[in-house]
C-alpha positions in Angstrom: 0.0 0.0 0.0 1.1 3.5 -0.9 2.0 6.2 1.5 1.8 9.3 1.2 3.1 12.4 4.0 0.6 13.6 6.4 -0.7 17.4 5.2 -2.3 19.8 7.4 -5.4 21.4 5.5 -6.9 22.9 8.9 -5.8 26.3 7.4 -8.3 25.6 4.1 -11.3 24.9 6.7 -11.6 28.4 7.6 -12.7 29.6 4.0 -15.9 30.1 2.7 -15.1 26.9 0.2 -13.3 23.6 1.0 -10.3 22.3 -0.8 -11.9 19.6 -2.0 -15.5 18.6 -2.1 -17.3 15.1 -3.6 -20.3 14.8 -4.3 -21.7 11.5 -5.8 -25.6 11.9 -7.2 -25.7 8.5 -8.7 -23.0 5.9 -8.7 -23.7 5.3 -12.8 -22.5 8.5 -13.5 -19.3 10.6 -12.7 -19.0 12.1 -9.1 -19.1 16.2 -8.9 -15.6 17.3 -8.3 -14.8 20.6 -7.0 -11.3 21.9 -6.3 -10.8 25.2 -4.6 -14.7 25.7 -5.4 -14.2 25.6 -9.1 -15.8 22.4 -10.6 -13.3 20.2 -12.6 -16.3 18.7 -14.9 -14.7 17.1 -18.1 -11.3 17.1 -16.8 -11.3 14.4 -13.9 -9.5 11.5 -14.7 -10.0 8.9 -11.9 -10.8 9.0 -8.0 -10.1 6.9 -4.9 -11.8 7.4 -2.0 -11.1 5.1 1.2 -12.9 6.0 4.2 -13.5 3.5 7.0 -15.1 4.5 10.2 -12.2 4.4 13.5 -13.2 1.9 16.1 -10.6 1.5 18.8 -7.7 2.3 16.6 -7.3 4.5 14.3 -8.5 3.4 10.7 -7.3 4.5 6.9 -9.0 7.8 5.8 -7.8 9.1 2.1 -8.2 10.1 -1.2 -6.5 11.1 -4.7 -7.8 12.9 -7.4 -6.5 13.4 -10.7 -7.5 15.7 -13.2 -6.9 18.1 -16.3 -6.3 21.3 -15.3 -6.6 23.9 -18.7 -3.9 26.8 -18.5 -3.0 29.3 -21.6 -3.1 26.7 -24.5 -1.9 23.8 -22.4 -3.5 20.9 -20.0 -1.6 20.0 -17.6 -1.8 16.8 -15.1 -3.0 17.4 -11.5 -3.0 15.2 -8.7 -4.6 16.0 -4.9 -3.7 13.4 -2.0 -4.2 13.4 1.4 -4.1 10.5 3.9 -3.7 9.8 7.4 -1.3 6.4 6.9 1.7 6.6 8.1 
């Protein structure tokens, strides 16, 4: 299993818009992705989400996105990832 360093987004929390936000309408079609409250629609290229609930120990939260993001005359590859495994 990948891991990835730990990043602090508590900084991001205090803006009117989150980082990242998902949100999954139907699980036919493609999830809503919006990244610094700008919807990436067209340009995601794949997501993976793991979330499992913490019982007694701490449990694997985390998830990358990748997408397209269109500059001047270019695209260029992005890639979010945050985790809590260490």
């Amino acid at each position: 299993m990948r891991k990835y360093a730990r990043r602090n987004y508590n900084h991001l929390r205090a803006k009117e818009s989150k980082h990242v936000q998902i949100s999954i309408d139907d699980i036919n079609e493609p999830p809503k992705i919006f990244v610094d409250g700008k919807n990436i629609r067209g340009a995601l290229i794949s997501i993976d989400y793991k979330y499992r609930t913490n019982d007694e120990n701490i449990q694997p939260h985390s998830f990358e996105v990748a997408y397209y993001k269109h500059g001047d005359d270019t695209y260029t590859k992005r890639t979010i990832v945050e985790s809590n495994l260490y």
